[in-house]
DSSP file (Angstrom, degrees, kcal/mol; ACC not computed):
  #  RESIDUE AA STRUCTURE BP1 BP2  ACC     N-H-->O    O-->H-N    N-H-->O    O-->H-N    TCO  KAPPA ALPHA  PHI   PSI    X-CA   Y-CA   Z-CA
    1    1 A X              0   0    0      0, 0.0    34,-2.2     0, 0.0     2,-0.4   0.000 360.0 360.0 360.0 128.1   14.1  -79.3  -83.4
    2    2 A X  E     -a   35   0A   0     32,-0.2    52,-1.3    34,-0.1     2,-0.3  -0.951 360.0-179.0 -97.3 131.9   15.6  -81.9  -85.7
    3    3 A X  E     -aB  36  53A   0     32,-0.8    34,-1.5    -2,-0.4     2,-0.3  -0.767   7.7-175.2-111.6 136.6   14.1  -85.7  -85.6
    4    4 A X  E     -aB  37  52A   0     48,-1.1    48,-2.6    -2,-0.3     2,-0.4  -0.931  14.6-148.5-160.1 133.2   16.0  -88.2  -88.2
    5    5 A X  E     -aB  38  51A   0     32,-1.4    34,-3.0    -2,-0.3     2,-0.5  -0.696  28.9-115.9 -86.1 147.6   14.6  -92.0  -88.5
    6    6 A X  E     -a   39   0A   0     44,-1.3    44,-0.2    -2,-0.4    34,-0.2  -0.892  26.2-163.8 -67.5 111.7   17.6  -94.4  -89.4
    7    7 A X        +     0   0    0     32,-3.1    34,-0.2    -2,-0.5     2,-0.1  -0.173  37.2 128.5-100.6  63.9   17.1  -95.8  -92.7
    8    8 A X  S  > S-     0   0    0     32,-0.2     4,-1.7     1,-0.1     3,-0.1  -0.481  70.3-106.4 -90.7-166.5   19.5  -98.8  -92.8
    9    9 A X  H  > S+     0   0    0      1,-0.2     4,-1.1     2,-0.2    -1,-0.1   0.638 121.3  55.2 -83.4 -26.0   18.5 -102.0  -93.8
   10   10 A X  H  4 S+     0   0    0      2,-0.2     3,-0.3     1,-0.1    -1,-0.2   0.953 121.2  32.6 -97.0 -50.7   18.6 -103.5  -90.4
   11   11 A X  H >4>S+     0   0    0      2,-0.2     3,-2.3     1,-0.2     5,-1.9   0.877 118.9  57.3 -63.2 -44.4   15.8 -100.3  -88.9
   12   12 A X  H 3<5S+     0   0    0     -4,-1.7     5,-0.4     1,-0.3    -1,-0.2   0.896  97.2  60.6 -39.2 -48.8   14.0 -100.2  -92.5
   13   13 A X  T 3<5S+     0   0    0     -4,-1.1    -1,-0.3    -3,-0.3    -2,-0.2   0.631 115.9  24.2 -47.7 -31.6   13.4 -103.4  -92.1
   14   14 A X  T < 5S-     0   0    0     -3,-2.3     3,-0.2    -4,-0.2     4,-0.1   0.602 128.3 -29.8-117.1-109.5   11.1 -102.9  -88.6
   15   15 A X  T >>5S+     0   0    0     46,-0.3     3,-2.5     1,-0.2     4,-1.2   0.544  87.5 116.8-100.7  -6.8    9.5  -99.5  -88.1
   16   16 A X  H 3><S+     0   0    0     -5,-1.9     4,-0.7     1,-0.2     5,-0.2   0.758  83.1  47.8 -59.3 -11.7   11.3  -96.9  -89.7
   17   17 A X  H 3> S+     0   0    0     -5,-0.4     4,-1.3    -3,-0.2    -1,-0.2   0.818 112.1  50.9 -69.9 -30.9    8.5  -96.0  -92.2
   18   18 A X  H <4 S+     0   0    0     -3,-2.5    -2,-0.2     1,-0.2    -1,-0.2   0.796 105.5  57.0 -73.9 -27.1    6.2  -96.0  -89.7
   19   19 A X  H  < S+     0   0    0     -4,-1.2     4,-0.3     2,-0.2    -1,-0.2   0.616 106.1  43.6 -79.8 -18.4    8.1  -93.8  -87.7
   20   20 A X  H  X S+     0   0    0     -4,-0.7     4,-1.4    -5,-0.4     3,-0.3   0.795 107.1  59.8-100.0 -38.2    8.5  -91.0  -89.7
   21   21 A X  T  < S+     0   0    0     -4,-1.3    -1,-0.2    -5,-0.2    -2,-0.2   0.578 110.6  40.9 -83.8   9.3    5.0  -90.9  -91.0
   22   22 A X  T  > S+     0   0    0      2,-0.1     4,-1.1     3,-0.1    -1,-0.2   0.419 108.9  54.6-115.5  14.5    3.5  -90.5  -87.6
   23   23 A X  T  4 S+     0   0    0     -3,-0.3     5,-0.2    -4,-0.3    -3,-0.1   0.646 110.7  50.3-103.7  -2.2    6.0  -88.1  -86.1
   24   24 A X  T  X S+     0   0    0     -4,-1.4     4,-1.0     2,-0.2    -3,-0.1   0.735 107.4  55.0 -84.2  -8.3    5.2  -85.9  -89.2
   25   25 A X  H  > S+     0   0    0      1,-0.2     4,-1.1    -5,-0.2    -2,-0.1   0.908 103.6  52.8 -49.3 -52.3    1.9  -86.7  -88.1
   26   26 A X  H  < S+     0   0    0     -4,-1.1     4,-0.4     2,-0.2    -1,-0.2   0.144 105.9  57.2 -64.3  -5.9    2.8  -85.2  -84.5
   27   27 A X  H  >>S+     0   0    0      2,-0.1     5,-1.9     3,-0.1     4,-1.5   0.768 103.1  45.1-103.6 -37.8    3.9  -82.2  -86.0
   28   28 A X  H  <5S+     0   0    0     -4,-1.0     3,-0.4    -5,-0.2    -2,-0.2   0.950 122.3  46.8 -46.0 -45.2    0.7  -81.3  -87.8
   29   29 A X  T  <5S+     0   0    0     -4,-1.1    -3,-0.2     1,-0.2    -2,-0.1   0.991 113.9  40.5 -48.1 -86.8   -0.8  -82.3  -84.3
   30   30 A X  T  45S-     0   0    0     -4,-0.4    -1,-0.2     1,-0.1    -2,-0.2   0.539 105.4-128.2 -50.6 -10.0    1.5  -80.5  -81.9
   31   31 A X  T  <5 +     0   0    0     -4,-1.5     2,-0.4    -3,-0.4    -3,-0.2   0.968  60.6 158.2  68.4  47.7    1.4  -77.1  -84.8
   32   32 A X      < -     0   0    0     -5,-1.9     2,-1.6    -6,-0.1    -1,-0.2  -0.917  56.6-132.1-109.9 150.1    5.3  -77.6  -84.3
   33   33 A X        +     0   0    0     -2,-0.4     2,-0.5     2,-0.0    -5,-0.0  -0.736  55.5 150.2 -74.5  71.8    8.2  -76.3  -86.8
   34   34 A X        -     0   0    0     -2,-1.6     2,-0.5   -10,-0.1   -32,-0.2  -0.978  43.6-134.4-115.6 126.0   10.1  -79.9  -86.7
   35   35 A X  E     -a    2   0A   0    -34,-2.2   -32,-0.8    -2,-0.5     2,-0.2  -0.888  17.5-170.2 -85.5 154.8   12.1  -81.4  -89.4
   36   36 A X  E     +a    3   0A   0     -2,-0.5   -32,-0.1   -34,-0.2     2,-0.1  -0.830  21.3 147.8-179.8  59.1   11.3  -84.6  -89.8
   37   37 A X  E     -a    4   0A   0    -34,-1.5   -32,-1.4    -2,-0.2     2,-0.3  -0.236  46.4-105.3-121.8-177.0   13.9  -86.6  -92.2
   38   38 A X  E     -a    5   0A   0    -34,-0.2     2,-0.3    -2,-0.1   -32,-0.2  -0.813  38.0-157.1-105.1 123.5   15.6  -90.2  -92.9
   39   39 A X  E     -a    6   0A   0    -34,-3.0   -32,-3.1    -2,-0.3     3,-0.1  -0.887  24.6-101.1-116.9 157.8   19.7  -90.6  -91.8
   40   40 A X        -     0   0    0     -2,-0.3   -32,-0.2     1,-0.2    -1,-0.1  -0.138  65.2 -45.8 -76.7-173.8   21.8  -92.7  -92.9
   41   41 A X        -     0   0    0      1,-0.2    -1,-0.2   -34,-0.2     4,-0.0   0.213  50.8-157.9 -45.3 123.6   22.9  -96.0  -91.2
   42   42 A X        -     0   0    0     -3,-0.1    -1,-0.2     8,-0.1    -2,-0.0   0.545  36.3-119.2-109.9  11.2   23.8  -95.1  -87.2
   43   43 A X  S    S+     0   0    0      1,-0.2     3,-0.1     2,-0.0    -2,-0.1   0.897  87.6  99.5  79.9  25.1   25.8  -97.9  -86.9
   44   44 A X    >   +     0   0    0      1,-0.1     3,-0.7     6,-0.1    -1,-0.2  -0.490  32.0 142.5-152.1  64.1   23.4  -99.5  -83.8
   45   45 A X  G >   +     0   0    0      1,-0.2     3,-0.8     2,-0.2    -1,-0.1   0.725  55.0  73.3 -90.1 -11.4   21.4 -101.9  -85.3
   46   46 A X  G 3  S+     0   0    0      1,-0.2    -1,-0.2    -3,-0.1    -2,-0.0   0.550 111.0  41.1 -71.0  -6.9   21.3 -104.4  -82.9
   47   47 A X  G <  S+     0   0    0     -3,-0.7    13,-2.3     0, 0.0    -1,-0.2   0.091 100.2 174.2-108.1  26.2   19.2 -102.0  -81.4
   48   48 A X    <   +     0   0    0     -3,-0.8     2,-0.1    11,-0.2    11,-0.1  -0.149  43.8  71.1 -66.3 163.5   17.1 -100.5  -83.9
   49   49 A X        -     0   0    0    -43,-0.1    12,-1.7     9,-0.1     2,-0.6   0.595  67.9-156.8 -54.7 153.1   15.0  -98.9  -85.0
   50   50 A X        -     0   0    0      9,-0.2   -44,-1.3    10,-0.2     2,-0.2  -0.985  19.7-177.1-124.2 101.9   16.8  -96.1  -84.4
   51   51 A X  E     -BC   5  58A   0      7,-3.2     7,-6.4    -2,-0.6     2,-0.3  -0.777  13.0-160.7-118.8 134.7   15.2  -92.4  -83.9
   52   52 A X  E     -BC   4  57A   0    -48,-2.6   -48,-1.1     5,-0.2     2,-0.5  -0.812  13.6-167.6-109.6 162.3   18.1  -89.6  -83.4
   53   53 A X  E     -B    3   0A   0      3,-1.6   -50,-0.3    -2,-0.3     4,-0.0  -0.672  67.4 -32.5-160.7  84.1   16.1  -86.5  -81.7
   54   54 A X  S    S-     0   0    0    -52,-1.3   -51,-0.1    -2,-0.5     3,-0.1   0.978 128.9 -47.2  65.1  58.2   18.0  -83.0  -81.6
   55   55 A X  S    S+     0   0    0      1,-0.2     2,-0.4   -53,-0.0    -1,-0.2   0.773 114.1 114.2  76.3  22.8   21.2  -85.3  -81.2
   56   56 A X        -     0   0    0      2,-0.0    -3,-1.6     0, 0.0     2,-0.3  -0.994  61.4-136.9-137.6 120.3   20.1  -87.5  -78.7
   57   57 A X  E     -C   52   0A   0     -2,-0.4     2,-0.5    -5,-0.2    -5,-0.2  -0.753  14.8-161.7 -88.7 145.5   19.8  -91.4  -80.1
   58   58 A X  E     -C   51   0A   0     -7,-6.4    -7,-3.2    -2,-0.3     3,-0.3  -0.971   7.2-155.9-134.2 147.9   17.0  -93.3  -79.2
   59   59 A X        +     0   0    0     -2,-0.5   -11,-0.2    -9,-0.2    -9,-0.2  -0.459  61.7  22.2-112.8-177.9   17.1  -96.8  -79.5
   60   60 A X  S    S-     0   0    0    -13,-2.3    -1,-0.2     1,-0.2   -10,-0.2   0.572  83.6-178.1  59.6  28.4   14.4 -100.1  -79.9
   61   61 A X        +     0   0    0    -12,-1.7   -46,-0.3    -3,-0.3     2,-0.3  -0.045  25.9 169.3 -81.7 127.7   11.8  -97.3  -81.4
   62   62 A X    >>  -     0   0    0    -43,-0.1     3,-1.5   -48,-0.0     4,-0.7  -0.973  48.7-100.8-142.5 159.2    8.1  -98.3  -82.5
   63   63 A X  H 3> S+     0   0    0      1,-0.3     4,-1.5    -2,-0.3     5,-0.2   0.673 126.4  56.7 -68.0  -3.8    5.5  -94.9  -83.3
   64   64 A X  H 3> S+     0   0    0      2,-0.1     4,-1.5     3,-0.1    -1,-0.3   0.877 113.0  41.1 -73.9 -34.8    3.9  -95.1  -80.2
   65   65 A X  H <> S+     0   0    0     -3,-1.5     4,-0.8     2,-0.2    -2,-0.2   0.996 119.2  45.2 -61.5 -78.7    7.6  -94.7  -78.5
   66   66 A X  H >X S+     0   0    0     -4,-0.7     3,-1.8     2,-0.2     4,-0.9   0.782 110.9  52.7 -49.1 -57.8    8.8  -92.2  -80.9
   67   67 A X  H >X S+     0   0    0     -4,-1.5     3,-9.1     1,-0.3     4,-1.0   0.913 106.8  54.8 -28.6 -92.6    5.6  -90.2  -80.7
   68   68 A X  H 3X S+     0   0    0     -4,-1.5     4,-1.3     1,-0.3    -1,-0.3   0.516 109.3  46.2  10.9 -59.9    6.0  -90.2  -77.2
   69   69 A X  H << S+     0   0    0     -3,-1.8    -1,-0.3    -4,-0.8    -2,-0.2   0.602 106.6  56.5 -85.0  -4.9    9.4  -88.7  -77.3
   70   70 A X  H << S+     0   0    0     -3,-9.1    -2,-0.2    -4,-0.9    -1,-0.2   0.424 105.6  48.9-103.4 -14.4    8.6  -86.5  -79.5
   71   71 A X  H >X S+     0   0    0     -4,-1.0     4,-2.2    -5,-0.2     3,-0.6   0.870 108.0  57.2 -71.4 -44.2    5.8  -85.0  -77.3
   72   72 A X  H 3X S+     0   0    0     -4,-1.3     4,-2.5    -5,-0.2     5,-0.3   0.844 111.9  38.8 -76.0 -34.8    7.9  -84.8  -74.4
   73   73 A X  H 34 S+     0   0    0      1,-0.2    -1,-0.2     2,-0.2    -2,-0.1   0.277 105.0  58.6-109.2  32.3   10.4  -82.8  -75.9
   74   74 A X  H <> S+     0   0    0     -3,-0.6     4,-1.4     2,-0.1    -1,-0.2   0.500 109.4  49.2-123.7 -53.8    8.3  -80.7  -77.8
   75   75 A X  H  X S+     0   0    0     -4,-2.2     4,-2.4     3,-0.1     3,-0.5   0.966 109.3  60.6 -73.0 -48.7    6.6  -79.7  -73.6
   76   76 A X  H  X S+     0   0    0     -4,-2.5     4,-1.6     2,-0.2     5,-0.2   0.932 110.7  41.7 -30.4 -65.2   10.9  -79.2  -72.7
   77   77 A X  H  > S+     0   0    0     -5,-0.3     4,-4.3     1,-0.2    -1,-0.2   0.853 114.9  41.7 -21.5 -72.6   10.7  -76.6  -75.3
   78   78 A X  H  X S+     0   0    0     -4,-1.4     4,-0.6    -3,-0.5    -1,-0.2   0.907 116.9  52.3 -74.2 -43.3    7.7  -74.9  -74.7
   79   79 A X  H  X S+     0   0    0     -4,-2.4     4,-0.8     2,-0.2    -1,-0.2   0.712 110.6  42.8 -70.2 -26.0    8.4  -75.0  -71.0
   80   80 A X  H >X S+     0   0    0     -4,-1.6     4,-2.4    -5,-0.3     3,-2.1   0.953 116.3  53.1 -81.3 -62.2   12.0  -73.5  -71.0
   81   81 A X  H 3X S+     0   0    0     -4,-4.3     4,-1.0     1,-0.3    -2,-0.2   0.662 115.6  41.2 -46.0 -16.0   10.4  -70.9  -73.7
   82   82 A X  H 3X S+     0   0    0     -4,-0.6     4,-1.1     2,-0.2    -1,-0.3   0.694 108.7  53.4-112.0 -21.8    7.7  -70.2  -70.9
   83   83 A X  H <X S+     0   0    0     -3,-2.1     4,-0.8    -4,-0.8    -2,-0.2   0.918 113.2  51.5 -90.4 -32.4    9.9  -70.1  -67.7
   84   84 A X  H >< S+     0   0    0     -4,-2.4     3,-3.9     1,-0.2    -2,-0.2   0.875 101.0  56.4 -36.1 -97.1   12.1  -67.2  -70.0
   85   85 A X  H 3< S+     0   0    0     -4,-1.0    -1,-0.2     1,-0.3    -2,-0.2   0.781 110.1  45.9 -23.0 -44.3    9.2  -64.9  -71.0
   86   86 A X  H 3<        0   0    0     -4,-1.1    -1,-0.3     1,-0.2    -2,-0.2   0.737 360.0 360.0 -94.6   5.4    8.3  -64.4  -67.0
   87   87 A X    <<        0   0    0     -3,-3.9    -1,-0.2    -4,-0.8    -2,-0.1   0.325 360.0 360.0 -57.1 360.0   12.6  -63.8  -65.9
């Protein structure tokens, strides 16, 4: 799973520091294999901050939100991996 905080000026500005140190928090937590980086500008800043997640944008983002999304798709995972094993 790739996670990438927007840092342009307009998300920099709001949470994006914040965001990135607690979902590398969440990874320590969750004992997950995430990267966990800064992109550049996604070009939706009227809606920033701006968290991209495995390709997916998500927009108006504060770390309790991000967290959040990043828990939920972190159980998608583990749950597709669990409904395999027993096929």
């Amino acid at each position: 799973m790739r996670v990438q905080i927007c840092k342009g000026k307009s998300c920099s500005g709001s949470w994006a520091a914040y965001l990135e140190k607690r979902l590398k928090s969440d990874r320590e937590k969750f004992s997950y294999d995430a990267e966990v980086d800064d992109c550049l500008c996604q070009w939706n800043c009227m809606n920033g901050p701006n968290m991209v997640l495995d390709g997916v944008m998500f927009e108006r983002m504060n770390p309790s939100l991000a967290s959040q999304a990043f828990a939920n798709k972190i159980k998608e995972i583990r749950q597709s991996i669990n409904s395999k094993k027993w096929k």
